[in-house]
Structure formats: structure tokens, C-alpha cells
TORKE-999846 format. One record per residue (C-alpha): residue in one letter; x, y, z. Coordinates in nm, 2 decimals, padded with zeros to 4 digits. Example, Ala and Ser with C-alpha at 12.3 -4.5 7.8 and 13.67 -1.06 7.14 Angstrom:
! residues 2
(r 'A', (01.23, -00.45, 00.78))
(r 'S', (01.37, -00.11, 00.71))
END
This chain:
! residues 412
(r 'X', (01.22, -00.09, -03.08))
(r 'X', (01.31, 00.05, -02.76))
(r 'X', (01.02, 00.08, -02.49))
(r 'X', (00.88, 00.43, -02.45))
(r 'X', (00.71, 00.40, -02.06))
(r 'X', (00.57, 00.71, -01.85))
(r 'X', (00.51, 00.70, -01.54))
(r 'X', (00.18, 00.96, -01.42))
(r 'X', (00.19, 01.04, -01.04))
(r 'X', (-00.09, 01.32, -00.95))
(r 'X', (00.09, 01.59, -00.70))
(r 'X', (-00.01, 01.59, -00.34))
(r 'X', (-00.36, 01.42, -00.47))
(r 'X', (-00.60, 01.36, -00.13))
(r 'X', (-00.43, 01.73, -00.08))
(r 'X', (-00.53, 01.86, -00.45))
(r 'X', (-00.87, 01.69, -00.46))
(r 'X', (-00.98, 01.88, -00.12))
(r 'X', (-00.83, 02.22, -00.23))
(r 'X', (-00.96, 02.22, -00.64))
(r 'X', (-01.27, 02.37, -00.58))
(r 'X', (-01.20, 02.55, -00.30))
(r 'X', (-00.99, 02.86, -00.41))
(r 'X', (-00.99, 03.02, -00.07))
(r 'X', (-00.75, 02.73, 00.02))
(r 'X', (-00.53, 02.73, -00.30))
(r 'X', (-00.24, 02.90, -00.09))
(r 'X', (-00.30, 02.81, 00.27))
(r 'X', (-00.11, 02.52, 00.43))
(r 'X', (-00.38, 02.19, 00.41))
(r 'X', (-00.30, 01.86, 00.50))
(r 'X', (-00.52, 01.56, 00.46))
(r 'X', (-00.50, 01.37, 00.82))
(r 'X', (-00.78, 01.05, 00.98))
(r 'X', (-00.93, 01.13, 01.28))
(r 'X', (-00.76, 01.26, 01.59))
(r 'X', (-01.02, 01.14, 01.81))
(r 'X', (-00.95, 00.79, 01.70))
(r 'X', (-00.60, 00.77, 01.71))
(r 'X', (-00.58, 00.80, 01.36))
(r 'X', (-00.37, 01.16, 01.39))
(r 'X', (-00.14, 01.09, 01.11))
(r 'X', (-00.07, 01.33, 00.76))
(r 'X', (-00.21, 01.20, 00.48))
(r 'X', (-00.12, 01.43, 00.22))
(r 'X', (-00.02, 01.78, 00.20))
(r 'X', (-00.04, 02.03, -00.04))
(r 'X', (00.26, 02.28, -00.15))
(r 'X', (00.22, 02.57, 00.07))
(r 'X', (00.25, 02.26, 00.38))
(r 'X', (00.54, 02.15, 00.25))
(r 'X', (00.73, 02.43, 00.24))
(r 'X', (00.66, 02.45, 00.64))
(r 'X', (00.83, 02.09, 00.65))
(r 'X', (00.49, 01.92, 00.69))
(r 'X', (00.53, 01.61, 00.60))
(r 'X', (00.35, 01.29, 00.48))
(r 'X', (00.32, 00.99, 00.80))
(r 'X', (00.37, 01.21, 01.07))
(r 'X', (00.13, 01.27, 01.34))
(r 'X', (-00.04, 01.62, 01.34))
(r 'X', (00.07, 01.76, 01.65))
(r 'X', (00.42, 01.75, 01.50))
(r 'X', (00.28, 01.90, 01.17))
(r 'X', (00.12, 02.16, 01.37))
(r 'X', (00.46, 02.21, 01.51))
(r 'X', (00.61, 02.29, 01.23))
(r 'X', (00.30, 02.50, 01.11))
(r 'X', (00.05, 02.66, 01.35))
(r 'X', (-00.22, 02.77, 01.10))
(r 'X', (-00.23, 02.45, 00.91))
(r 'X', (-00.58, 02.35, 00.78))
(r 'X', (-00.66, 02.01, 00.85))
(r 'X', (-00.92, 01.87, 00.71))
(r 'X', (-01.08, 01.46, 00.72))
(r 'X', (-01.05, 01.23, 00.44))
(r 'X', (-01.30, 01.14, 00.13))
(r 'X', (-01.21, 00.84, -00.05))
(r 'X', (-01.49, 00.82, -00.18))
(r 'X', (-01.40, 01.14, -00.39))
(r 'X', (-01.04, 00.99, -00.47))
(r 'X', (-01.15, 00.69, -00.60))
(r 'X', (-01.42, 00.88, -00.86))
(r 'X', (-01.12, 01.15, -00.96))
(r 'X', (-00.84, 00.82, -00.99))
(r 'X', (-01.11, 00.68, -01.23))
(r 'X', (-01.11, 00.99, -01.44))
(r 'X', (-00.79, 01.05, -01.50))
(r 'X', (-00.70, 00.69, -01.58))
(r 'X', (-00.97, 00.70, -01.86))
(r 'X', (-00.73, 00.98, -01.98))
(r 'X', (-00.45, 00.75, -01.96))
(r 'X', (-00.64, 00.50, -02.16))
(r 'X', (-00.68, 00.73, -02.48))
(r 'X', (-00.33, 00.71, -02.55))
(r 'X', (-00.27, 00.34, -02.45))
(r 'X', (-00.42, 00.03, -02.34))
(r 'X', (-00.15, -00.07, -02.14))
(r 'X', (-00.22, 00.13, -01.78))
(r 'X', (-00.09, 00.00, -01.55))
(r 'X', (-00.24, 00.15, -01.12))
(r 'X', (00.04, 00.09, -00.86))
(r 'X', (-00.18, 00.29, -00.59))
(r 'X', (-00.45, 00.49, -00.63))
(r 'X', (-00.26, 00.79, -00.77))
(r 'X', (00.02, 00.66, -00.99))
(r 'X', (00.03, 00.45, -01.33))
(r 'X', (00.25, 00.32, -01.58))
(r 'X', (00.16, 00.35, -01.94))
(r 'X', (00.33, 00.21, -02.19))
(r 'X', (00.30, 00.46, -02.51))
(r 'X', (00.51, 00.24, -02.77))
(r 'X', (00.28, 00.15, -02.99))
(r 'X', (00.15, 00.53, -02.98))
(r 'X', (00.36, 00.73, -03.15))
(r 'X', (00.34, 00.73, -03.44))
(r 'X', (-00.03, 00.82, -03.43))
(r 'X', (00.03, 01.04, -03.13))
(r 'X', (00.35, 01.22, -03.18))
(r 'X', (00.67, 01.14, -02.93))
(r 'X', (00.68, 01.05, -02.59))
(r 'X', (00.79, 01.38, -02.49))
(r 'X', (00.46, 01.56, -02.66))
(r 'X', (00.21, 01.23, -02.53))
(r 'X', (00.35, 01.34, -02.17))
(r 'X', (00.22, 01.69, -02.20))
(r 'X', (-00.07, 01.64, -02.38))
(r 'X', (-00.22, 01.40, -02.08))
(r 'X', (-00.04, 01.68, -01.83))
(r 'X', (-00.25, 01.92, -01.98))
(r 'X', (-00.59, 01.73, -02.02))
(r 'X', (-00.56, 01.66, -01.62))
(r 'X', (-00.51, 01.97, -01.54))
(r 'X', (-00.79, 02.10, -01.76))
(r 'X', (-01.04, 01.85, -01.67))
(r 'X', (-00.96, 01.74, -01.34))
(r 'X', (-00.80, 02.10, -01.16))
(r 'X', (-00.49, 01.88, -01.06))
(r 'X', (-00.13, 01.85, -01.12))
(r 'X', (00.08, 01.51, -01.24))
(r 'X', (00.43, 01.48, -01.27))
(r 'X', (00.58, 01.26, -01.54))
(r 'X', (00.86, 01.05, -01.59))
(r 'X', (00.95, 00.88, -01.91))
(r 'X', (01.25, 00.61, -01.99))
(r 'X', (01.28, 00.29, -02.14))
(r 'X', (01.20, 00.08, -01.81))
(r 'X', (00.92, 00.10, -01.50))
(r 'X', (01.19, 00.17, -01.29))
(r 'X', (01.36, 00.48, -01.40))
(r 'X', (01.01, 00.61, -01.50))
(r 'X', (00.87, 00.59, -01.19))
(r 'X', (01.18, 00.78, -01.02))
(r 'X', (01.18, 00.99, -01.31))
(r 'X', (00.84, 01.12, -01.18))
(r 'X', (01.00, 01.18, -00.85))
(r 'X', (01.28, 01.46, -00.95))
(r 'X', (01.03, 01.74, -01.07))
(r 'X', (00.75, 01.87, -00.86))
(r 'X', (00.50, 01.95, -00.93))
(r 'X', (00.34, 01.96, -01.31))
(r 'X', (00.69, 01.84, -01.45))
(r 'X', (00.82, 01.64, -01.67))
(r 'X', (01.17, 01.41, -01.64))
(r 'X', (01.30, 01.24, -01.90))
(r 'X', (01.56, 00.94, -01.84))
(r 'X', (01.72, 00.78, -02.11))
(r 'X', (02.01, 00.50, -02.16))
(r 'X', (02.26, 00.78, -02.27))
(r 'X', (02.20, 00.98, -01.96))
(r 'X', (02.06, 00.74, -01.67))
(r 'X', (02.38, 00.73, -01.50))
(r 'X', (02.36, 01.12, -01.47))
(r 'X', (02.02, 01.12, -01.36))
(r 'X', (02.00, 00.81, -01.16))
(r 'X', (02.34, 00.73, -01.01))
(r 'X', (02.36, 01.01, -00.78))
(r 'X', (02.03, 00.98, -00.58))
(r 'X', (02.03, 00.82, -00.26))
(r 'X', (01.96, 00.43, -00.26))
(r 'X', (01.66, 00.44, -00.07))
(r 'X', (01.42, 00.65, -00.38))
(r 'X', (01.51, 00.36, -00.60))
(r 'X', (01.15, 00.13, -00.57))
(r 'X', (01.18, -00.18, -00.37))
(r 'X', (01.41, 00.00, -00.11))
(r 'X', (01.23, 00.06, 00.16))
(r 'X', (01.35, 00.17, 00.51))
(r 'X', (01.52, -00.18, 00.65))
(r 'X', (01.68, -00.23, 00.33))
(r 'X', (01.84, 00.10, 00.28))
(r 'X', (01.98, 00.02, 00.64))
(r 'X', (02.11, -00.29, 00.49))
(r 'X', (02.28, -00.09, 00.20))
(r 'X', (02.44, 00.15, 00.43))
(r 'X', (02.58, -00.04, 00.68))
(r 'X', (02.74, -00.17, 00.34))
(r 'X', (02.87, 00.16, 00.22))
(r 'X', (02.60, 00.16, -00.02))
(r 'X', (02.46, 00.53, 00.00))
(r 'X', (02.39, 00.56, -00.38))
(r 'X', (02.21, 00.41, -00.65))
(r 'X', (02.55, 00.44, -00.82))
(r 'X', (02.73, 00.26, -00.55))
(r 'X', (02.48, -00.01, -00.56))
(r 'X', (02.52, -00.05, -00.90))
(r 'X', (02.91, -00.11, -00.92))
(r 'X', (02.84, -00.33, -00.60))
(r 'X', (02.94, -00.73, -00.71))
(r 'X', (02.56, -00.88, -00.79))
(r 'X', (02.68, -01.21, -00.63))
(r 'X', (02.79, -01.08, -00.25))
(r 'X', (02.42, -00.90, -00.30))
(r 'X', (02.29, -01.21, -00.34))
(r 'X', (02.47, -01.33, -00.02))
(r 'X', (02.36, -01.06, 00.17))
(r 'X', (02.00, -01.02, 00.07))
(r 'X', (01.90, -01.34, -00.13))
(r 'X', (01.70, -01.27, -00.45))
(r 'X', (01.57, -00.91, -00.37))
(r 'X', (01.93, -00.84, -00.37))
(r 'X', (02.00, -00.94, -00.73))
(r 'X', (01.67, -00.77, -00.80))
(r 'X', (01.76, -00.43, -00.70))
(r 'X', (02.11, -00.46, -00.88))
(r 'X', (01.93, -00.49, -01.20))
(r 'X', (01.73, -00.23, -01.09))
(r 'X', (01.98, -00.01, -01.03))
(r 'X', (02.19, -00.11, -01.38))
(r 'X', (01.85, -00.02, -01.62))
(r 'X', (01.82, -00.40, -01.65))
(r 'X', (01.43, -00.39, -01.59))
(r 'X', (01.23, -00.59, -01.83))
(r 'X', (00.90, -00.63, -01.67))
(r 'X', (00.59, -00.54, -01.91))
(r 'X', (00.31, -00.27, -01.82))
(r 'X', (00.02, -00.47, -01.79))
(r 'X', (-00.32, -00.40, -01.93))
(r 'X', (-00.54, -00.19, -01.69))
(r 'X', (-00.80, -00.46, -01.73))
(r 'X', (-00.53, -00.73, -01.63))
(r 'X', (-00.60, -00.92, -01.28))
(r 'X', (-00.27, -00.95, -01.09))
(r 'X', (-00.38, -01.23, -00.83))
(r 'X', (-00.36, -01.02, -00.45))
(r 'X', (-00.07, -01.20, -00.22))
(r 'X', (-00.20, -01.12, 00.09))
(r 'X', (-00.51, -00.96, 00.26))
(r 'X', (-00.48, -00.80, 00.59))
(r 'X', (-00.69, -00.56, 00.82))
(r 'X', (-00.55, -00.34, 01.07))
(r 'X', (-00.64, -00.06, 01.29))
(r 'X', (-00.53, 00.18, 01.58))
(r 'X', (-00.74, 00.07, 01.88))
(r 'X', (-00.92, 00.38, 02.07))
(r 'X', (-00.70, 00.31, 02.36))
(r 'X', (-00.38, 00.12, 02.50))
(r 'X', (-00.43, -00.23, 02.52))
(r 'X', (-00.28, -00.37, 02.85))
(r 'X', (-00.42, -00.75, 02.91))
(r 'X', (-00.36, -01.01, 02.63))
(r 'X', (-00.79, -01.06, 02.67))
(r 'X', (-00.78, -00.70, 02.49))
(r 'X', (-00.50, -00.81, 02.21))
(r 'X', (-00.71, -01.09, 02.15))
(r 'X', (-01.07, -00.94, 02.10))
(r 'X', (-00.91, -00.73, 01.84))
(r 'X', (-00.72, -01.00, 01.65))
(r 'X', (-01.07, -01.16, 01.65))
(r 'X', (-01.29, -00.87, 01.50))
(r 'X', (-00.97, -00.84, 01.28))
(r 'X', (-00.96, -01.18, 01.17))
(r 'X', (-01.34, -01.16, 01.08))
(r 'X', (-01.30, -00.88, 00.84))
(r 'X', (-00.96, -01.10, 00.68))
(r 'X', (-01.18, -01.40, 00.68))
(r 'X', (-01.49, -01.22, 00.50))
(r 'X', (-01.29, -01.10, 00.23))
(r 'X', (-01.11, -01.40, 00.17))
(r 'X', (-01.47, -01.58, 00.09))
(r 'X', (-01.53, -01.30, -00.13))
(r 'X', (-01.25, -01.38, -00.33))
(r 'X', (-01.28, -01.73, -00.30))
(r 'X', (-00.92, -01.78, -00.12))
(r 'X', (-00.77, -01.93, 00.18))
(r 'X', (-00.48, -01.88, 00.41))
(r 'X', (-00.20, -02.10, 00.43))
(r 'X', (-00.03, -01.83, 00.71))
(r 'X', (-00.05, -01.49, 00.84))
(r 'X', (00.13, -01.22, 01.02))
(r 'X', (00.01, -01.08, 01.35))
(r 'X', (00.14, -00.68, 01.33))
(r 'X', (00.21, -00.47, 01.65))
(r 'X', (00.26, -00.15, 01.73))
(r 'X', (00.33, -00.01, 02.15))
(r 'X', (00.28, 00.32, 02.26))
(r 'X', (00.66, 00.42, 02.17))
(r 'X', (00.51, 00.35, 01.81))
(r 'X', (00.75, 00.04, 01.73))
(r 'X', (00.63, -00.22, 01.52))
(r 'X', (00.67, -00.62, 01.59))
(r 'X', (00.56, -00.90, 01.30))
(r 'X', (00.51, -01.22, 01.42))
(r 'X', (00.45, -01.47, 01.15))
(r 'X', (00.35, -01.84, 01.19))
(r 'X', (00.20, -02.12, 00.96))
(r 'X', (-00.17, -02.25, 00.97))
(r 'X', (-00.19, -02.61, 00.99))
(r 'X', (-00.43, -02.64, 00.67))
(r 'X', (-00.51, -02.37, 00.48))
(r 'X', (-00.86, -02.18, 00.59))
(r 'X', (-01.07, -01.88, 00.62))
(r 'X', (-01.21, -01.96, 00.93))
(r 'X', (-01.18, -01.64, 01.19))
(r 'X', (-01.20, -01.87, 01.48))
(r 'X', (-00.87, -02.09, 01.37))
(r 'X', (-00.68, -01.72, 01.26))
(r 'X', (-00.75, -01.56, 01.58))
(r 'X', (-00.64, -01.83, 01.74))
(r 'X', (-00.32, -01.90, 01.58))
(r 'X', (-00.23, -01.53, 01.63))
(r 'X', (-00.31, -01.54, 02.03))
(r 'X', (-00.07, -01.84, 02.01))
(r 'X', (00.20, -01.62, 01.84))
(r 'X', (00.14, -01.37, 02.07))
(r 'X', (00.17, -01.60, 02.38))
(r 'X', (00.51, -01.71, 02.27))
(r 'X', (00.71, -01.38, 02.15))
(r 'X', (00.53, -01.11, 02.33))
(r 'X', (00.57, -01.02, 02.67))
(r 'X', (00.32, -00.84, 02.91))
(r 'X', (00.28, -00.63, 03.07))
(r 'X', (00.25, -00.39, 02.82))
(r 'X', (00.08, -00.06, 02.61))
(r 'X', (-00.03, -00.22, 02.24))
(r 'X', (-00.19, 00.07, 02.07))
(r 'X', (-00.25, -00.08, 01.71))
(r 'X', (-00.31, -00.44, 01.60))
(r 'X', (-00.28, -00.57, 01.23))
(r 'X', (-00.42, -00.96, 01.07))
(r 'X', (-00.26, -01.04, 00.74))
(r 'X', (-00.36, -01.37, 00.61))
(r 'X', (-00.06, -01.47, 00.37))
(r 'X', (00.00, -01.79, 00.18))
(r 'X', (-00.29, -01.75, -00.03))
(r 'X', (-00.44, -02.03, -00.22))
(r 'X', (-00.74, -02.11, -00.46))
(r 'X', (-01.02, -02.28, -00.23))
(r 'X', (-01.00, -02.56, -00.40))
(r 'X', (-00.62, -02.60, -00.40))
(r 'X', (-00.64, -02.77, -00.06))
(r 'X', (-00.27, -02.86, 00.13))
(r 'X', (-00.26, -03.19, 00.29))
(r 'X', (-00.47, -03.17, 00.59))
(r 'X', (-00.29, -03.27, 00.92))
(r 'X', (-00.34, -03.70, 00.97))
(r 'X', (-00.47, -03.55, 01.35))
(r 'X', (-00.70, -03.30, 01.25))
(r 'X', (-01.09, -03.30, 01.28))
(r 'X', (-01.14, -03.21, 00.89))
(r 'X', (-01.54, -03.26, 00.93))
(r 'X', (-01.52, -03.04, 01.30))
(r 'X', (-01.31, -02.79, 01.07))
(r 'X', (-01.51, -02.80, 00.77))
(r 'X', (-01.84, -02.70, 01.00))
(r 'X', (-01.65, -02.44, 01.15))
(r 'X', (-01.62, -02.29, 00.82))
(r 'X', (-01.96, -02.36, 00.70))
(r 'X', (-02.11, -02.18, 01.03))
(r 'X', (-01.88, -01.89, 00.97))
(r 'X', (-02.01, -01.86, 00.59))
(r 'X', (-02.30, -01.85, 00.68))
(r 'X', (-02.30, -01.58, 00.94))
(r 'X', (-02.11, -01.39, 00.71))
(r 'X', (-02.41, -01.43, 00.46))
(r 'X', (-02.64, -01.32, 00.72))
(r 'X', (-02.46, -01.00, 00.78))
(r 'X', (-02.39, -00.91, 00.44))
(r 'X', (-02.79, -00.92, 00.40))
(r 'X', (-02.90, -00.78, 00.73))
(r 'X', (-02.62, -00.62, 00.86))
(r 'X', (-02.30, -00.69, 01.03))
(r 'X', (-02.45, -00.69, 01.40))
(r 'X', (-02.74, -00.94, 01.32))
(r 'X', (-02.53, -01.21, 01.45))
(r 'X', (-02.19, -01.12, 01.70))
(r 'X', (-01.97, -01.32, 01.87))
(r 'X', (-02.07, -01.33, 02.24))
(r 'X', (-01.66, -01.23, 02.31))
(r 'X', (-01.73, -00.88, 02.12))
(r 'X', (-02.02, -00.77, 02.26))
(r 'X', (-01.72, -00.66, 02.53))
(r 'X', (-01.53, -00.37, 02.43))
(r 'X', (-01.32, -00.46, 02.20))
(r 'X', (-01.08, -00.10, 02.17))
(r 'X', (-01.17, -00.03, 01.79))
(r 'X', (-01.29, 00.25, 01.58))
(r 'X', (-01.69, 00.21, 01.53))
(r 'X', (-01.62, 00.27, 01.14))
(r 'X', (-01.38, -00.05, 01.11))
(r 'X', (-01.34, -00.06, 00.75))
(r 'X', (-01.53, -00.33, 00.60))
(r 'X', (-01.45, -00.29, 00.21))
(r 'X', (-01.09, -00.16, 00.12))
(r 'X', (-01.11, 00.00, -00.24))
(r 'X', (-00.92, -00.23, -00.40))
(r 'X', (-00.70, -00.17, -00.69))
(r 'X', (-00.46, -00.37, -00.89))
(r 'X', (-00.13, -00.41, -00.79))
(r 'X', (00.25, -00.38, -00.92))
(r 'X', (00.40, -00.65, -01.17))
(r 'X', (00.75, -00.53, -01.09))
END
């Protein structure tokens, strides 16, 4: 039987959950942005009234202003998100068990096994459309086809409150003829891959030779031809299903340009600290990281590099990272944000080989001592014990975030 997938994105949703219960809003331009006083000036989300002025998601709110003088901005509540996410996925779940979060605001469902107790795809779609609106005061949009893939673009082509069917009769209507970079898993330096190719088109990437993909951009390229043919397979998962996290990182724009590589460094450390803390949570360990940077011209540099044995220590990330830093980035210059992604990840007991020259029982104290500071803060607060180094200032926001909502991830 062929697979009957929708895939629920709520409309414009930080947007939407600010505006539902304000009705003096409902047709003013809002946008959702973080704080301008710490660097943290960027849209969020908009709502449709902002859009139409051109406002749009990721770019900083003097341009949004720009484009809209009387646009409301208002701060961020996750907390709020999170509760009104929850909600409507317990919708989702009375027509499936098979719910599938990729964010906080979209979902796969797969409603095969549905129909015939709950009418056709077409009519499930609807009926949860209806309920969210109902219960909830927001908007989805819905796209349904055989495959993750098509549903989740499907979602895309009618917004808001609408509904986008795309079937193996008509995909090549439907899907050929958008651009290459709204099929999922193109982002922006592989869609300037694809058209320095003369690959503009999903279509065009689709008649494109699989094998001289392959050449050109290893496995993700055979993935996105199969993508592109319909030839997605990948099951929804159950929303209770654990997809193991590949990475955790922290990262944050600093209050002010960092000039000296003392600065860089101070933040990698508090950085590495909150990477460290929730990899003992989790009961993981790094095998590698990335060190992310962003200047003042707002471009981005990732420098990765390999521990020498996995860890969670802070003291042995941070230091790893100031060693990346020391050999690809030169100074003097204006650093305004600074990420830590640990990478690599392993189970803690799934030990690599240690180096034959490392001091395992120095390193093994080293991570004792830094558990158990981090169990002393957890209970008494994160400044009972600090790091002599960060008692200097060390650029960030006072509100670094400590515990990222976290929610499952993709199996595509």
C-alpha cells in the first residue's frame, strides 16, 4: 500500500503565538526578534501583514525596520512555544502514532494505517487544520505525498492554512519546476554547488547523471538525486523514538567586538563549559569539535580539528579550539560571535584508544574535578565555583543559555 505522509508546519508560529490573543495586533506588522541590546538584533519570525512589507526571517531589525517603519517588535517566549508545540502535537497524535518533530514547529505524520478509520488523507489533513486552528488560534499548512520529502515541500507552496497535495502522477508538475535550493538538504553552499553546475531546478537536478553527483558532492550528492526523483524511503518515526543527537554545540554573539585572542579564548572557555555540562548530562563524549566564527562583516569561519581521546573535559576543548584558532586565524581582528560544537560523539564508555603519551590518570582527574564542579553548580548555582580566567570579562550575554529545549531530530 502506498504511504500516505503529511507534513504539519504552523504559519509564522513565534509570530502567531505572540499575536493569538492579542487582537489589536492581528493586522499590524509584528516580528519576533532577540534582544538588540545584546547583539541579538535578528528576525525571528514574522507574521503576514510583515511579510508583505518584505520583512523577512534572519535579517537584522534595522533592515526590517527599513523596509517597515511601524513594525512591532516584540522579545521572544520559548517558554510559550514549547507549551503551544506540545499541544498541537497531541493533536497530531490522535490520528497517528507515528509523529515525527523536525523543529519545534513542523512534523511528519504518517496517516497510513488511518484511513480507513479516519477517512482519506485529504479529509485527516483538514480535520487536524481545523482542530489547530480551533484550539490553538493558529494556522498550519499541510503537505501530503507518498514520501517525507515532497511532503515537507508540499507544505511550503500554500501559505498560510493550506493544503498541497503531491502525488506520483503529478510530482514532476509540482516539484520539477521549483528552484533547487527549497528541496531539503540544500542549503545555501550547496545550491551554489548546483548552479555553478547549471543545476537551477529540482528538475534539472533530477535528469543530472547520479554518478558525476557523486563525483562532485560524494554521498549527499546521490542523496539529493533520489530526493529529487521521489526515491525517498525513510520511515516517520514514532514521536516517542530517541534519535541519538550528532553533535552539541553552544554559541553566542558576544556584547562587543573581540580584538585580542585573550578575549576569543575566555569565550570558547565559558562555551566549552556549557558543551561539556550537557554532554555529562547525556552521558557522551567528544571525539572532535568545530570552533565557529563570525567578524564584524558577519562572515562565518569553521575550524574543525580532532581531540586526541575522546572527553568532556572544558579545560582540554577550550584548549584544542585556542590551538585551531592559533593556526588558521589571523589577528588583528573584530570577532563578534563565537560558537563550540563538540562532534564525534560517543557513548562514555565507548572509549577510543588513548594516546601511548598521554597522562590518562592527570586526564581522568581533570574530568573528575570538572564533574564535580558541575554538580556543585547544578545544586547551588552556576557561580558557586568559577574559573579564576572568567571572573574577567568575558564579552557574553548575562542570560547564556544553559538548557536548549531539546527536541528530537530528522531521520531523513
Amino acid at each position: 500500500m502506498e504511504r500516505k505522509i503529511l507534513h504539519c508546519d504552523l504559519n509564522n508560529f513565534y509570530a502567531s503565538v505572540e499575536c493569538k490573543d492579542k487582537p489589536e495586533l492581528q493586522h499590524k506588522p509584528v516580528a519576533v526578534c532577540g534582544s538588540v541590546a545584546d547583539r541579538h538584533g535578528i528576525i525571528l519570525a514574522k507574521n503576514e501583514p510583515a511579510k508583505r512589507f518584505g520583512v523577512s526571517t534572519g535579517e537584522t531589525v534595522w533592515q526590517a525596520q527599513r523596509k517597515c517603519p511601524n513594525l512591532i517588535l516584540l522579545p521572544p517566549h520559548m517558554e510559550q512555544y514549547v507549551e503551544i508545540s506540545r499541544k498541537v502535537r497531541e493533536i497530531y497524535y490522535r490520528y497517528t502514532d507515528q509523529v515525527e518533530p523536525f523543529g519545534i514547529d513542523e512534523c511528519w505524520l504518517d496517516v497510513t494505517g488511518s484511513l480507513h478509520l479516519l477517512g482519506d488523507e485529504r479529509s485527516i489533513a483538514d480535520q487536524i487544520r481545523e482542530q489547530v486552528k480551533t484550539e490553538e488560534k493558529i494556522t498550519i499548512s499541510v503537505g501530503i505525498s507518498y514520501n517525507k520529502i515532497f511532503a515537507k515541500l508540499g507544505s511550503d507552496l500554500k501559505k498560510p492554512d493550506g493544503v498541497t497535495e503531491i502525488t506520483k502522477e503529478n510530482y514532476k508538475n509540482k516539484v520539477w519546476s521549483r528552484p533547487v535550493y527549497e528541496l531539503l538538504g540544500v542549503g545555501r553552499a550547496t545550491a551554489r554547488q548546483l548552479e555553478q553546475m547549471g543545476l537551477i531546478t529540482i528538475g534539472q537536478l533530477a535528469a543530472f547523471p547520479c554518478e558525476l553527483l557523486k563525483q562532485k558532492l560524494g554521498k549527499n550528492g546521490e542523496k539529493l538525486w533520489q530526493y529529487a526523483n521521489g526515491y525517498d524511503t525513510s520511515p516517520v518515526a514514532k514521536m516517542d523514538a530517541c534519535t541519538p543527537p550528532k553533535s552539541m554545540g553552544n554559541s553566542s554573539t558576544c556584547t562587543q567586538d573581540l580584538v585580542t585572542r585573550d578575549q576569543v579564548r575566555r569565550v570558547i572557555l565559558a562555551l566549552s563549559e556549557e558543551v561539556c555540562m550537557r554532554l555529562r548530562a547525556e552521558n557522551l563524549m567528544a571525539g572532535s569539535l568545530v570552533l565557529s566564527l563570525k567578524d564584524s562583516e558577519l562572515r562565518v569561519r569553521e575550524l574543525m580539528g580532532h581531540l586526541e581521546y575522546p572527553t568532556r573535559s572544558a579545560s582540554v576543548m577550550a584548549s584544542r579550539a585556542g590551538e585551531l584558532m592559533d593556526q588558521y586565524l589571523p589577528f588583528p581582528g573584530r570577532i563578534r560571535a563565537v560558537g563550540v560544537r563538540a562532534c564525534s560523539l560517543t557513548d562514555e564508555w565507548a572509549y577510543g584508544q588513548l594516546s601511548f603519551y598521554s597522562n590518562v590518570e592527570k586526564l581522568r582527574r581533570t574530568e573528575q574535578l570538572e564533574a564535580e564542579v558541575n554538580r556543585q553548580r547544578l545544586r547551588y548555582g552556576e557561580n558557586i565555583i568559577r574559573r579564576g580566567s572568567l571572573l574577567l570579562p568575558n564579552y557574553l550575554p548575562q542570560r547564556l543559555t544553559h538548557g536548549e529545549f531539546k527536541l528530537p531530530g530528522a531521520n531523513v
